[in-house]
N, C-alpha and C positions, 0 to 999 in steps of 0.2 A: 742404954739398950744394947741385949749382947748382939754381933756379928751375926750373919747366918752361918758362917762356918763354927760358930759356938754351941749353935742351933744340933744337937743329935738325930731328930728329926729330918732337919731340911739336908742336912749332912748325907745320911743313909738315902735319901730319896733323891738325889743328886748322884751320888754315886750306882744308886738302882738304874738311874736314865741310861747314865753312860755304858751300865752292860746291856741295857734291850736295847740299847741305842746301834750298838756293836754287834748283837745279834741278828736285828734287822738287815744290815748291812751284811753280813755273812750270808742271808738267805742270797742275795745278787738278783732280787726280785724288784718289779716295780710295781708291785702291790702285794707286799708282803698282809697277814692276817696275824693281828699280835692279839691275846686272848690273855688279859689279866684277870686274878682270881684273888678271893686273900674274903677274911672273915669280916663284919660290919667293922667300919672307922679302921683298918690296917693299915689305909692309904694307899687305896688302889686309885680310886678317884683323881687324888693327885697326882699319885704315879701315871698315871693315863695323861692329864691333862699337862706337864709337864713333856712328857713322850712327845704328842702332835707339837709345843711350843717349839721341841726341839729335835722334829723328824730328823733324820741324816739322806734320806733320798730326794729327790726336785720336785714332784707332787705332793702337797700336804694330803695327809690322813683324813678319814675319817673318824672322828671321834663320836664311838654310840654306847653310851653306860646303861647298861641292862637296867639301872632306877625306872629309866622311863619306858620301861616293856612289863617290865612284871604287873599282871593286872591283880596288886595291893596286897596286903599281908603276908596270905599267905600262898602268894603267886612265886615264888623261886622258882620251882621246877617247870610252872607252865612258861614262864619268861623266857628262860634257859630254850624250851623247847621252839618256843615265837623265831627267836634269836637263827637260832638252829636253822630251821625251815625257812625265815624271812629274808635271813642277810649272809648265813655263815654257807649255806648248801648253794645257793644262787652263786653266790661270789666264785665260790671254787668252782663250777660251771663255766666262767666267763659268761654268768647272766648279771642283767641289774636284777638286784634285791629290793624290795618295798616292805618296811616295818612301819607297825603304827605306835606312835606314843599313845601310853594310857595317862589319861586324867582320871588325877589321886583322888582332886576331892567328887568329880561327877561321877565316877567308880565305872566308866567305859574307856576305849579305846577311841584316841581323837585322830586329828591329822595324821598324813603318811610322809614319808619321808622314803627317796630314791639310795640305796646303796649302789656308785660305781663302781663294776669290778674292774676299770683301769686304772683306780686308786686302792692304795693301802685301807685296813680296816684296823681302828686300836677298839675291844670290846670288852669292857672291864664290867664287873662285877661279881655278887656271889654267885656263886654256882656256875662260874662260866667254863671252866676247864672241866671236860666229862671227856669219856673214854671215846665218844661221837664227834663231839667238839676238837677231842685234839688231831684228832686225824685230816680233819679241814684246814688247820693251824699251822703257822709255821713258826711263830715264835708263844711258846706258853711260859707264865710268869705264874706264881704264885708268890702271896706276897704274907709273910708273916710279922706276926706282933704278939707281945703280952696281954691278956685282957683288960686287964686292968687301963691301960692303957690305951686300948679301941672302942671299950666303953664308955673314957675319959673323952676323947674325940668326937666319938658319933653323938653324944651327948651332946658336946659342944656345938658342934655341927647342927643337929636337928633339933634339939632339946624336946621341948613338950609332945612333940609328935610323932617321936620315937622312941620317946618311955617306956608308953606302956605296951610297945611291942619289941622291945629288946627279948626277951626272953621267947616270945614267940618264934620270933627270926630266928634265935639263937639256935632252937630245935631244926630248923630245917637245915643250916648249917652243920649242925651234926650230923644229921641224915647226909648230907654231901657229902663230908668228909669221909664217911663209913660205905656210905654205898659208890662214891664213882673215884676216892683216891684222887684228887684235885694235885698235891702234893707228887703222886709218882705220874703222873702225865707231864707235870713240868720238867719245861730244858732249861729255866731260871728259877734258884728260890730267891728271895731277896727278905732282910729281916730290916726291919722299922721298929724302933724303942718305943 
């Protein structure tokens, strides 16, 4: 079995940490707001969950991936906007924030969940760098990949339950890309094979 440093993947996403790792730290904040972005399966997920393993300030993060805000298919932009108003305008207020997780398969919004704003916030998913978004933000990542590639992953990842809405998602991802510029809002790009 190869190494992970043979690993391309775990490679890039190791070395991704260590720049939003070094970013965060540059803000000189103790609650930095890190807002990853990047197209289904680019590895933001992990990139995020990798992040909180290996904050560099003394309070650990909160880690909240827009999956469990979007209410279902074809929720990106209302998600985005949950996010927005629940966690990301509160925070930068020094308010606490309250988001609800949606349940996928009962197709409503369930439990709520407290955001401290005297802790960091890491807030990865599609659609999550917009022109509103980054002005709240102090550290924005966007995270790129080959398709072939993110479709290879998320596949892997979701398999049957993500099938037959790849191409759907995929639309609304365009629409992001075209209408809010995810890419020119970011102060990190970071690329993943």
């Amino acid at each position: 079995m190869p190494s992970r440093s043979d690993d391309p993947v775990a490679r890039a996403l190791s070395e991704a940490v260590a720049r939003v790792a070094d970013a965060v730290r540059a803000v000189q904040a103790s609650n930095p707001v890190v807002l990853i972005d990047g197209r289904s399966g680019a590895g933001k997920s992990t990139l995020a969950r990798l992040l909180a393993d290996r904050w560099p300030l003394r309070t650990d993060p909160q880690l909240i991936a827009l999956d469990s805000i979007y209410p279902g298919w074809d929720g990106m932009d209302a998600g985005v906007e949950r996010a927005y108003d629940q966690i990301l305008r509160p925070h930068g207020r020094d308010l606490v924030g309250t988001w609800q997780r949606y349940d996928w398969e009962g197709g409503e919004y369930a439990e709520s969940y407290a955001v401290d704003p005297a802790r960091g916030v890491i807030l990865e998913g599609c659609g999550a760098l917009t022109r509103r978004t980054a002005r709240v933000a102090d550290v924005r990542v966007w995270v790129e990949s080959p398709e072939a590639s993110r479709k290879r992953r998320a596949l892997d990842r979701d398999g049957d339950l993500f099938r037959p809405h790849w191409d759907r998602w995929a639309l609304q991802e365009v629409v992001h890309l075209r209408r809010d510029d995810p890419i020119g809002h970011a102060t990190l790009v970071v690329s993943v094979p």
